[in-house]
C-alpha positions in Angstrom: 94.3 33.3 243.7 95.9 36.1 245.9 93.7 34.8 248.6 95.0 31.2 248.2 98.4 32.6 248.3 98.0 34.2 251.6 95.9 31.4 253.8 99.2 29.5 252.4 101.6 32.1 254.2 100.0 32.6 257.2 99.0 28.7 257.6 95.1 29.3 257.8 92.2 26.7 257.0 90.1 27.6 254.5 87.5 26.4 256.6 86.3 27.9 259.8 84.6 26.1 263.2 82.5 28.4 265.1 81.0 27.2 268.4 77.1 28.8 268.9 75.7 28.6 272.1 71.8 28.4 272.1 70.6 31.8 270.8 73.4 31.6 268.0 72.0 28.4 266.9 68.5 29.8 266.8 69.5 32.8 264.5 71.7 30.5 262.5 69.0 28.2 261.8 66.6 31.2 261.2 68.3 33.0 258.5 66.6 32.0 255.5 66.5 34.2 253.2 63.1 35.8 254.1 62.4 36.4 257.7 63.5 40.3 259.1 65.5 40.5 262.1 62.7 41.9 263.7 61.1 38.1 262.9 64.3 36.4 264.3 64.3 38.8 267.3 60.7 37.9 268.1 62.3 34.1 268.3 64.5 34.6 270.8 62.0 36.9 272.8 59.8 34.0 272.6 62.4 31.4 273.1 64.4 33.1 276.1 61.6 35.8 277.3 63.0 38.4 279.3 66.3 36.7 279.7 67.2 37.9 276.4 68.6 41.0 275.8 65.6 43.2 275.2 67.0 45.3 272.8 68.8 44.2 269.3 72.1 44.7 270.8 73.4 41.1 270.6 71.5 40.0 267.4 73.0 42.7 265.9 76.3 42.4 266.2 75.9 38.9 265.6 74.8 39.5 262.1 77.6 42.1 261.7 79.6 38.7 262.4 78.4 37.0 260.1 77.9 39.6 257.9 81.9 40.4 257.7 83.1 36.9 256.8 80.8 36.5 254.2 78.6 34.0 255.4 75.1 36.2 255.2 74.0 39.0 253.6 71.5 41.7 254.3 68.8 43.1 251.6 66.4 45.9 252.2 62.7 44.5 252.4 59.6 46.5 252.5 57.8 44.2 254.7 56.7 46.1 257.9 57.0 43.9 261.4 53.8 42.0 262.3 
């Protein structure tokens, strides 16, 4: 209700437009429920090669993104990377 109440002060959409380029798609259309980042990494690696960044950097604070407004969610796995 509160929340309501504020997007009606400040005049925001409820609904948000985000514009990916290609490796935000890829992760988008990754997250699942079940693969790792480490698996969604390896998809860009092998999508991009060494034109990706090679280490987590961008992934990561991509999913921080997403992470923050709610969209995704993070659970601890015991899987081990493959």
């Amino acid at each position: 209700m509160a929340e309501r109440f504020l997007r009606w002060l400040v005049n925001k959409p409820l609904v948000s437009d985000l514009e990916l380029d290609k490796a935000g798609s890829i992760v988008w259309l990754a997250i699942d429920g079940h693969r790792t980042v480490y698996e969604i990494w390896g998809m860009l690696n092998q999508e991009f090669g060494t034109n990706y960044d090679p280490d987590y950097k961008r992934l990561i604070l991509f999913l921080n993104y997403l992470n923050k407004k709610g969209w995704i969610a993070f659970s601890n796995s015991d899987r081990t990377p493959q």
